[in-house]
VMD Tcl script that draws the C-alpha trace (Angstrom):
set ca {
  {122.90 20.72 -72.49}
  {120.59 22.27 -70.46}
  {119.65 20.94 -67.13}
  {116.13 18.83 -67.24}
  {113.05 19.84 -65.34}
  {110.25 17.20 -64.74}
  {106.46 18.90 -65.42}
  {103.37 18.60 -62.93}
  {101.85 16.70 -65.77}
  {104.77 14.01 -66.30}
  {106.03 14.70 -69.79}
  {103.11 16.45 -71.24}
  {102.97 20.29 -71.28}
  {100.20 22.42 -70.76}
  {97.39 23.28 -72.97}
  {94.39 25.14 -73.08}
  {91.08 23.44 -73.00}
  {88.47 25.72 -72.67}
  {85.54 23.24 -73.25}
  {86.69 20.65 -70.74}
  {87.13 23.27 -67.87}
  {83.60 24.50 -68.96}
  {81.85 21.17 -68.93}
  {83.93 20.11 -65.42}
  {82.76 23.32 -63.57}
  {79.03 22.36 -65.15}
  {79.32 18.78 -63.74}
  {80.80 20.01 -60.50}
  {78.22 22.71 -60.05}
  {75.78 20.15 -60.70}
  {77.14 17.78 -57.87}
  {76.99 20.45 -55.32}
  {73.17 21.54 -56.39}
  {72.08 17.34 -55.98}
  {73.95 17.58 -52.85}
  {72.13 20.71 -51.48}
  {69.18 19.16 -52.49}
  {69.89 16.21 -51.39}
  {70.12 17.61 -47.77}
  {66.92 20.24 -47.98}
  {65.28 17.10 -49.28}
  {66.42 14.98 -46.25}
  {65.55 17.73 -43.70}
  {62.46 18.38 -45.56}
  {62.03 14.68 -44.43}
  {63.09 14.73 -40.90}
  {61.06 17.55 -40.49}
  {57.52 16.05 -41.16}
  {58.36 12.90 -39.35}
  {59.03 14.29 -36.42}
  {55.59 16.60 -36.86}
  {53.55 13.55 -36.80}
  {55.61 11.27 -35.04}
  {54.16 14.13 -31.84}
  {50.59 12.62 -32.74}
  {51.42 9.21 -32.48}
  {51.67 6.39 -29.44}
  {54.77 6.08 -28.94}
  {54.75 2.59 -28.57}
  {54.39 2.83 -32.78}
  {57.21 5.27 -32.86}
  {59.93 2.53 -33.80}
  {57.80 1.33 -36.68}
  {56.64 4.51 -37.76}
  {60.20 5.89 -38.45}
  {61.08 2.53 -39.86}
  {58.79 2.77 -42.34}
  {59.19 6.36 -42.81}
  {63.16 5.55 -43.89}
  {62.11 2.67 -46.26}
  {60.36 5.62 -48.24}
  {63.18 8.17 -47.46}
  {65.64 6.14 -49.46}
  {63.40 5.22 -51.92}
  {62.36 8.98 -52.73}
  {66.11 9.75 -52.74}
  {67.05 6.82 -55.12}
  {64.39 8.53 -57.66}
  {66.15 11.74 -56.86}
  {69.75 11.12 -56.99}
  {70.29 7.70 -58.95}
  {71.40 9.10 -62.18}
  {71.14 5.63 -63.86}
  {67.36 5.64 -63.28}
  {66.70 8.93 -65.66}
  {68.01 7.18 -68.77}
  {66.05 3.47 -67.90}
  {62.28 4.56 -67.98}
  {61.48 0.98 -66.35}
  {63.98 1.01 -63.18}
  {62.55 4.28 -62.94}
  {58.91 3.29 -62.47}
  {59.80 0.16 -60.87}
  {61.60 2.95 -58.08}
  {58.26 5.21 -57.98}
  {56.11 1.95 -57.55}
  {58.75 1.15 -54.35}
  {58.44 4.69 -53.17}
  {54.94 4.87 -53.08}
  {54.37 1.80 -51.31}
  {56.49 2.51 -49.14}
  {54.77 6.37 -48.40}
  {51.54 4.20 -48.41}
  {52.77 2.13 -45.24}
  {54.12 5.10 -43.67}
  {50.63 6.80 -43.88}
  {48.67 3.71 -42.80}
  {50.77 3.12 -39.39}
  {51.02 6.63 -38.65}
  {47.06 7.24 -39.13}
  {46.23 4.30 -37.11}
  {48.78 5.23 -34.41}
  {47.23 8.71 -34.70}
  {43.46 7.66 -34.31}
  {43.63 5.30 -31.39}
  {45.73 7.49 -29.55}
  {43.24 10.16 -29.80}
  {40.26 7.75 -28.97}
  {42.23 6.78 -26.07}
  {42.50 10.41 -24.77}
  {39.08 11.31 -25.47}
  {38.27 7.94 -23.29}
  {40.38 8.83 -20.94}
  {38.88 12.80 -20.43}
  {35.44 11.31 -20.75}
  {36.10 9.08 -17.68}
  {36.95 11.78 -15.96}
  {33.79 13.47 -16.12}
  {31.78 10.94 -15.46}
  {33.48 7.04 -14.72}
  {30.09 5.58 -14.42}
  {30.06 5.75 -17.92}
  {32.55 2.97 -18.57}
  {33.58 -0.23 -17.39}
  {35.21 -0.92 -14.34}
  {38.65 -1.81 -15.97}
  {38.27 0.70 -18.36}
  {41.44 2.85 -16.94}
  {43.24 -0.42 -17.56}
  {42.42 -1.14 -20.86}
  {43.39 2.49 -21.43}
  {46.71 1.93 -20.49}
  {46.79 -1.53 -22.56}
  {45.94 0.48 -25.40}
  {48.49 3.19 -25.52}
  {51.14 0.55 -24.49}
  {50.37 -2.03 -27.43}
  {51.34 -1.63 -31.31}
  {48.31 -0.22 -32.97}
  {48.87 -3.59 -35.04}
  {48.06 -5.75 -32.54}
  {45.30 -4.13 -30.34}
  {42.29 -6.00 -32.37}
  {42.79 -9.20 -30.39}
  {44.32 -8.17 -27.62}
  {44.93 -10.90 -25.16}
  {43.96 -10.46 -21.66}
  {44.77 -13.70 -20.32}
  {42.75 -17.15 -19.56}
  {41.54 -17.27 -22.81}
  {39.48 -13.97 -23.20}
  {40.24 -11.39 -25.60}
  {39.24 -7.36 -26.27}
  {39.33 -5.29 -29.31}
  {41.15 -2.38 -27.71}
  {40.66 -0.41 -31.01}
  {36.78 -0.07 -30.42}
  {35.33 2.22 -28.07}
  {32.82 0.05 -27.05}
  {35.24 -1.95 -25.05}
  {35.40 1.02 -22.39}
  {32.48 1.05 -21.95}
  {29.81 -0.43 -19.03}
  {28.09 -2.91 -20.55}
  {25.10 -3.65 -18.28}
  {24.33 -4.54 -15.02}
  {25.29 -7.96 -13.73}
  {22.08 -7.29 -11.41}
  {18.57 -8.65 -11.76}
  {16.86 -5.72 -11.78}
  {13.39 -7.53 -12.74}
  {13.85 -9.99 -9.68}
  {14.39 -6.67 -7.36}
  {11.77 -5.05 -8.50}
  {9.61 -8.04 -8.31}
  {10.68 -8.66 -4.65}
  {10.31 -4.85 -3.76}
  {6.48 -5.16 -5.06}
  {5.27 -7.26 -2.78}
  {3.04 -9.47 -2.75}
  {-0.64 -7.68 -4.22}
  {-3.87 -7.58 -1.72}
  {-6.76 -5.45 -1.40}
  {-6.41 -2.12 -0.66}
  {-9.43 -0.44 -1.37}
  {-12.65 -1.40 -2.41}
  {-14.68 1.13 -4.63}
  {-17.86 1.88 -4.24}
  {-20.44 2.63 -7.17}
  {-24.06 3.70 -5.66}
  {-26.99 2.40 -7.88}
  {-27.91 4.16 -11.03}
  {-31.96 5.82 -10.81}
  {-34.36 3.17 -10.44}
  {-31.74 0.91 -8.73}
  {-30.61 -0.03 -5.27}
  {-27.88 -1.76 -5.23}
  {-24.40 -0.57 -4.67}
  {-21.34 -2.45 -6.66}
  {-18.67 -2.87 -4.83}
  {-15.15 -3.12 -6.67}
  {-11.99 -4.63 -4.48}
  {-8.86 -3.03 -6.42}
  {-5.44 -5.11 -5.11}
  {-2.01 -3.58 -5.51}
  {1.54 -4.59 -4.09}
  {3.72 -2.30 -1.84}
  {2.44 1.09 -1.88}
  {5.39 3.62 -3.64}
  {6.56 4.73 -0.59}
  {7.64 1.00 0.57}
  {8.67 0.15 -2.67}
  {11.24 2.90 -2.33}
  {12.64 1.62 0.91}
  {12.35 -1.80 -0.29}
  {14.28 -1.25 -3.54}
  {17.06 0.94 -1.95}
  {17.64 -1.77 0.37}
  {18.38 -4.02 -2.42}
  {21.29 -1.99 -2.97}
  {22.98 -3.51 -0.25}
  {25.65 -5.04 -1.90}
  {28.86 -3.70 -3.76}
  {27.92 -4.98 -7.29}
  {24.12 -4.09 -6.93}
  {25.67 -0.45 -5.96}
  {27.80 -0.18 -8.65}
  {25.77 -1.55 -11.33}
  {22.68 1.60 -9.78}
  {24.99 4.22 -9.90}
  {26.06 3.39 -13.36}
  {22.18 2.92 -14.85}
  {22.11 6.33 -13.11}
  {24.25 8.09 -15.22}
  {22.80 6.87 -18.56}
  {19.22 8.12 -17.16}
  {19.21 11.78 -19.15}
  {17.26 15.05 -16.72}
  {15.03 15.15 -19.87}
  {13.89 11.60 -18.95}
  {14.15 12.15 -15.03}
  {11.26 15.42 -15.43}
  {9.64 13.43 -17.83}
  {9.20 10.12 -15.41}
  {8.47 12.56 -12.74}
  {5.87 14.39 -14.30}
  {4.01 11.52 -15.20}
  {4.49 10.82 -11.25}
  {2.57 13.45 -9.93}
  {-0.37 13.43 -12.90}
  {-1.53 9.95 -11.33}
  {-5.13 11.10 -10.08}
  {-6.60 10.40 -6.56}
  {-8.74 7.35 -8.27}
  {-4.98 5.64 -8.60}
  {-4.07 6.24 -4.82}
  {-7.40 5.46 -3.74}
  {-7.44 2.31 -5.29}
  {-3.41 1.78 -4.60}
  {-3.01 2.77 -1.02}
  {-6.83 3.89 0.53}
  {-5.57 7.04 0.68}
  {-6.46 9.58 -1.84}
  {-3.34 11.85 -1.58}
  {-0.10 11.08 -3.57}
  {3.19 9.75 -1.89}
  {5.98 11.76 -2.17}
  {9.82 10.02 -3.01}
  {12.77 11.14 -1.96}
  {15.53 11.81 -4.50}
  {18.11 11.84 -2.07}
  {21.66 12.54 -2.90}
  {23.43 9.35 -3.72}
  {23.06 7.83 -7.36}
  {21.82 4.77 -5.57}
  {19.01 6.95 -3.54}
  {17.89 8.67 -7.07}
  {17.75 5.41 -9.29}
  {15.57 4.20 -6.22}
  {13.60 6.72 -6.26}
  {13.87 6.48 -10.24}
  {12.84 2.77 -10.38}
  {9.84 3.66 -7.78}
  {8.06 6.37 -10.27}
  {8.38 4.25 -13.26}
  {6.84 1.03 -11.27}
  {3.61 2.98 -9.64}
  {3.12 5.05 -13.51}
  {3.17 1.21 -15.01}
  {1.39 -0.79 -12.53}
  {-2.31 -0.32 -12.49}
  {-4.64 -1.47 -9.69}
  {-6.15 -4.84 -10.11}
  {-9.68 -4.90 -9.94}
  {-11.05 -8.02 -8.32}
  {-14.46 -10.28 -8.43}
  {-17.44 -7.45 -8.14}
  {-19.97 -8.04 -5.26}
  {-23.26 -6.26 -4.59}
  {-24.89 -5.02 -1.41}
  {-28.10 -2.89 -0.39}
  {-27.95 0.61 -0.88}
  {-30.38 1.36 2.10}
  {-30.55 5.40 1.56}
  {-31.79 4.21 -1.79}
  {-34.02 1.39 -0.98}
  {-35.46 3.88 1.87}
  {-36.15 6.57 -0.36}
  {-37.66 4.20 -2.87}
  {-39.99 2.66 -0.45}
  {-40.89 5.68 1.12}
  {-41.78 7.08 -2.36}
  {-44.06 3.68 -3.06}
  {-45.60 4.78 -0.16}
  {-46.29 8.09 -0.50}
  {-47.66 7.11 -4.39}
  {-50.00 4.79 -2.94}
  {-51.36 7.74 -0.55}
  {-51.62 9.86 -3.57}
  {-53.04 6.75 -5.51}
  {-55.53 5.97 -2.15}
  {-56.66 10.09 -2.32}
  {-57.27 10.09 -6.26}
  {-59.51 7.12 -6.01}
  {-61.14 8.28 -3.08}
  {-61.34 11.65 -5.07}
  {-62.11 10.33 -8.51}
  {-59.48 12.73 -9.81}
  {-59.19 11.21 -13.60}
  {-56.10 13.44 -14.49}
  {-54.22 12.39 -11.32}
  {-55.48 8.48 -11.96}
  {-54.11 8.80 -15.65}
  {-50.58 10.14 -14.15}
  {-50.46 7.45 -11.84}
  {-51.42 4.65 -14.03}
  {-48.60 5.84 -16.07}
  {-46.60 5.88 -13.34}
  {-47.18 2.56 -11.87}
  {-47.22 0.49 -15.22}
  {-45.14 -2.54 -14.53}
  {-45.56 -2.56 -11.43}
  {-48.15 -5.45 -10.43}
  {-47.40 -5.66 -6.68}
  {-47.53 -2.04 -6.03}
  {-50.75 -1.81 -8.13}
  {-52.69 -4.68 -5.94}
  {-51.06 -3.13 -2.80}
  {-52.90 0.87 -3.78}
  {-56.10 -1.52 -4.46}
  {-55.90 -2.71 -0.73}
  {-54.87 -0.07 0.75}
  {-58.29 2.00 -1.00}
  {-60.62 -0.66 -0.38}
  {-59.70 -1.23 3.45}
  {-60.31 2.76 3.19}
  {-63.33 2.17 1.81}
  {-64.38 -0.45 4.47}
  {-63.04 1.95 7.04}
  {-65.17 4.97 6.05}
  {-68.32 2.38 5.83}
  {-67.67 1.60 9.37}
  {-67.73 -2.06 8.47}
  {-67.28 -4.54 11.65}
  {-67.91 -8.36 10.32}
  {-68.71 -9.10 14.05}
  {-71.63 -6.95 14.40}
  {-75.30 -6.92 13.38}
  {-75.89 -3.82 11.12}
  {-80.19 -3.37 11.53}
  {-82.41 -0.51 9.46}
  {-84.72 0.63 11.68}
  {-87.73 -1.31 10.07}
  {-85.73 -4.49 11.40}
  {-84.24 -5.52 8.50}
  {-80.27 -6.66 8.21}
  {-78.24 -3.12 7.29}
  {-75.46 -3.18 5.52}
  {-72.86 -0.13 5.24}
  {-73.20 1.31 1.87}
  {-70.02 2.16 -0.24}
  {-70.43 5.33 -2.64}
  {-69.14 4.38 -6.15}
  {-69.68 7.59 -8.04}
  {-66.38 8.55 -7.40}
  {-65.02 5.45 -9.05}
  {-67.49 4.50 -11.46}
  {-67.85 7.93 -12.57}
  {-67.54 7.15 -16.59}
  {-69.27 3.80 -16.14}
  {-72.31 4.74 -17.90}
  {-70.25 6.03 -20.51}
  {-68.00 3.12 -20.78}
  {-70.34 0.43 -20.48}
  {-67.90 -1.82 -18.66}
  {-70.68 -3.61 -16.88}
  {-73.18 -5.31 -19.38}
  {-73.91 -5.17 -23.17}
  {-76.03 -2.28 -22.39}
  {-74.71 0.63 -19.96}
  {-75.45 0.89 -16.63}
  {-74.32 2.88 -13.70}
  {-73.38 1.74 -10.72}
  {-74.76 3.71 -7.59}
  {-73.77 1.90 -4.45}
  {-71.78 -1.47 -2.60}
  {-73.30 -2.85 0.60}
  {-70.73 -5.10 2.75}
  {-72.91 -7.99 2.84}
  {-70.29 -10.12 5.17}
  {-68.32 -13.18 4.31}
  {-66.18 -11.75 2.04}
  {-68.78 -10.89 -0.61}
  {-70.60 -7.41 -2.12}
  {-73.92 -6.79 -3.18}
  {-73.43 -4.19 -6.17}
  {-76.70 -1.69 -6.35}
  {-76.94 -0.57 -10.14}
  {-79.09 1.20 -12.80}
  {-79.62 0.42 -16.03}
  {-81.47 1.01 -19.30}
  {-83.78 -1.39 -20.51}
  {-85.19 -2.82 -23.65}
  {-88.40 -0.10 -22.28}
  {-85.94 2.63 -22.73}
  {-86.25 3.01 -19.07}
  {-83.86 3.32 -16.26}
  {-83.95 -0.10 -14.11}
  {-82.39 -0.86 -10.46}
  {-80.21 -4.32 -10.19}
  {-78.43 -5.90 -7.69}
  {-75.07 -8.45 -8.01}
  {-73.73 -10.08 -5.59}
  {-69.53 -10.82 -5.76}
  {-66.79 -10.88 -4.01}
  {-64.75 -8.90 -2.41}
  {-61.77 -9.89 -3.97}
  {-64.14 -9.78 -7.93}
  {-64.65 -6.18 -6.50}
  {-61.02 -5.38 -5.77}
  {-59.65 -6.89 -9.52}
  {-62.52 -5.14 -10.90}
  {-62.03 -1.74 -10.27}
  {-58.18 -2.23 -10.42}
  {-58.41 -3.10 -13.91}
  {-60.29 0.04 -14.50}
  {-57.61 2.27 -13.16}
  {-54.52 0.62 -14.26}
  {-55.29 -1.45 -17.09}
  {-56.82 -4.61 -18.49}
  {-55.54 -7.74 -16.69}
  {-56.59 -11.34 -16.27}
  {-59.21 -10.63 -13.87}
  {-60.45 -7.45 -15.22}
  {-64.38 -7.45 -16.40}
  {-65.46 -9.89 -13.70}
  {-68.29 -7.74 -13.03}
  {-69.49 -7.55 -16.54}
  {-68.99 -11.74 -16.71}
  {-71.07 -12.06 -13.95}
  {-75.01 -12.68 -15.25}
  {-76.16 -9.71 -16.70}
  {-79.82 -9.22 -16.78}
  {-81.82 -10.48 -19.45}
  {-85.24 -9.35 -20.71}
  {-87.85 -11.97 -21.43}
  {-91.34 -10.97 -23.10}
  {-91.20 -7.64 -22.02}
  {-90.11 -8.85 -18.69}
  {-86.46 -7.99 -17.21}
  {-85.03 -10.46 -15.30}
  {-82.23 -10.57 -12.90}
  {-79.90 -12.74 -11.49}
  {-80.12 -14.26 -7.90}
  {-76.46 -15.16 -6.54}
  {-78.30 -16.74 -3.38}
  {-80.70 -18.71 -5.07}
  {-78.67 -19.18 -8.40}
  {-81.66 -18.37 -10.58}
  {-82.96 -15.30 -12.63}
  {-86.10 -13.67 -10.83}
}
mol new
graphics top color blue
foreach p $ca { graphics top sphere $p radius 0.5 }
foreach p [lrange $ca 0 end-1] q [lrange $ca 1 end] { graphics top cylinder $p $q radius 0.2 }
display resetview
């Protein structure tokens, strides 16, 4: 018997199977292409984390790349879980897990990615200019990138206060703890007079009005007074940072508006009529001074106070002298009988009682004057009989005939004779009922005389006509008679 060899395969010999070995090279060929994707898929992965996890805080990292695994196994379950291609619902319930799980990858790493750059842009912001932001805003800065993006909405900074580190505001100054109303108040001053404006009288008038205009500290002690404010650390701090929120735009504009104030406005604000120049200086406390000083004087008008009145004597000169010189020219055109120059005047001196009566007495003392009329001495003719100095009235009762002022019927006054105690005799002609010229006398007064012939140059007034209301004459059978004053009866 021959000797017995055992086979590699126990009892069984070898075959061929050509359809196995095909379909075991397929499955193994299949196994190494999952793998190999399997690993391009993983550092596909790996590769994209670690892209953004270079935008992120890194306080997030940890939770960033533990989300980022939940979805890396997820994804791969879909991939390489065989079971889940022939069981459509553990399929979908594996793409619903995958894509939550991408969706709270996304969320932390976006968050994580947009504070972080707020913070930096904070951060190179303060740089340029810290009196932009809050005092602690460095802090905060550093509280930000050192808390979970999760928990920087109420972020606890101790005794009970908290601060949304997430919004941008919270870097940021927000207002002065000074009162700058009560400084400026205190740098005004209390207001008093400073000028008082004087209006001279308008034509026709002589009175000036006087205007008292109050104001506070001028601008150039406001400046100084204001600056000095800024004393103290806080007040500092809080000026330099209004400073830097003051734009140039609004700086020119302020200033602008500065320098436009007219001399009326410094007149009235200082007595002086020049403007005071400010300082800008070089410290943001000096230029918010000086700032705060423009904007107060461009608001702040003048006060005008209780309005008084007072002589203008260059005026009231001038105006007398002119009544004076009228009632010369007055005097001369009645002296004159110059009707054009009488009708100017009467124009000129309507309303005017007082200076019309004064013209009157001024012409009639002329009158007396030129009559060389002394009530304390005898005037004789040379027959013996009492003379009387004779006043000429054709000058003045030139259109009396004409007129007719003195009686019903014209008549023409020729002469006056001073008669003494303070009365006239009036010589007259007139026409009678004959058709022939008559001579008359009337005796009145001085004063009758000087109303009389007033009202004939200026106007109609209470006492004008006094001669013609005296007794006319009266004609009786062919006889004229005349009145007597001294005997009070008609001869």
């Amino acid at each position: 018997m021959r000797g017995y060899y055992p086979q590699p395969y126990g009892n069984i010999y070898s075959a061929a199977t050509p359809i196995l070995d095909n379909t075991v090279r397929t499955l193994q060929a299949e196994e190494y292409a999952r793998t190999q994707q399997a690993r391009a898929f993983s550092s596909q992965m790996d590769s994209e984390l670690a892209r953004q996890l270079g935008n992120v805080k890194n306080v997030d990292i940890p939770d960033i790349v533990d989300a980022w695994n939940k979805y890396k196994t997820a994804k791969s379950a879909i991939y390489f879980n065989p079971t889940l291609a022939n069981n459509p619902r553990a399929y979908a319930q594996a793409q619903i897990e995958a894509n939550q799980a991408l969706g709270d990858y996304m969320q932390r790493t976006s968050a994580s990615r947009q504070h972080r750059d707020m913070l930096l842009n904070i951060r190179n912001a303060y740089e340029k200019n810290h009196n932009l932001f809050a005092d602690n805003a460095l802090d905060l800065y550093s509280r930000g990138m050192n808390t979970k993006t999760s928990d920087i909405m109420n972020y606890d900074m101790g005794g009970g206060k908290t601060v949304d580190l997430a919004n941008p505001n919270s870097y940021l100054w927000q207002g002065p703890n000074t009162n700058w109303a009560d400084l400026i108040k205190k740098a005004a001053g209390t207001p008093s007079v400073k000028y008082s404006e004087i209006t001279p009288p308008k034509e026709g008038e002589f009175t000036n009005t006087i205007t008292p205009y109050s104001y506070g500290a001028s601008p150039g002690e406001f400046y100084q007074n204001f600056l000095g404010s800024l004393g103290t650390h806080a007040a500092a701090n809080d000026a330099a940072k209004e400073m830097a929120r003051i734009t140039p735009e609004a700086i020119n504009a302020m200033a602008s508006r500065y320098m436009a104030l007219g001399p009326a406005y410094w007149m009235r604000a200082t007595g002086q009529p020049n403007p005071q120049p400010i300082p800008w200086g070089n410290t943001p406390q000096e230029q918010f001074a000086a700032y705060k000083t423009m904007e107060h004087a461009v608001n702040t008008v003048p006060s005008a106070g209780k309005i008084s009145f007072e002589d203008n004597k260059g005026a009231l000169a001038a105006y007398k002298n002119k009544l004076v010189q009228d009632r010369q020219e007055a005097v001369q055109a009645l002296r004159a009988g110059d009707q054009r120059r009488l009708a100017l005047l009467k124009e000129g001196f309507k309303g005017k009682p007082k200076l019309q009566d004064q013209t009157i007495n001024d012409w009639f003392q002329s009158v007396k004057d030129d009559a060389g009329y002394d009530p304390n001495e005898s005037h004789l003719y040379a027959t013996g009989e009492k003379a009387a100095p004779e006043i000429d009235l054709t000058p003045y009762m030139a259109d009396a005939e004409k007129s007719g002022e003195f009686s019903d019927k014209p008549i023409a006054p020729t002469s006056a004779e001073f008669i003494g105690n303070g009365k006239i005799q009036l010589n007259y002609q007139y026409l009678g009922t004959d058709q022939q010229q008559h001579e008359g006398k009337k005796i009145i007064t001085e004063q009758q005389f000087k109303l009389d012939v007033g009202s004939r140059v200026f106007g109609k007034s209470k006492a004008a006509g006094v001669m013609k209301e005296a007794h006319p004459p009266i004609t009786q059978n062919g006889f004229v008679y005349h009145y007597n004053e001294t005997t009070g009866k008609y001869e």
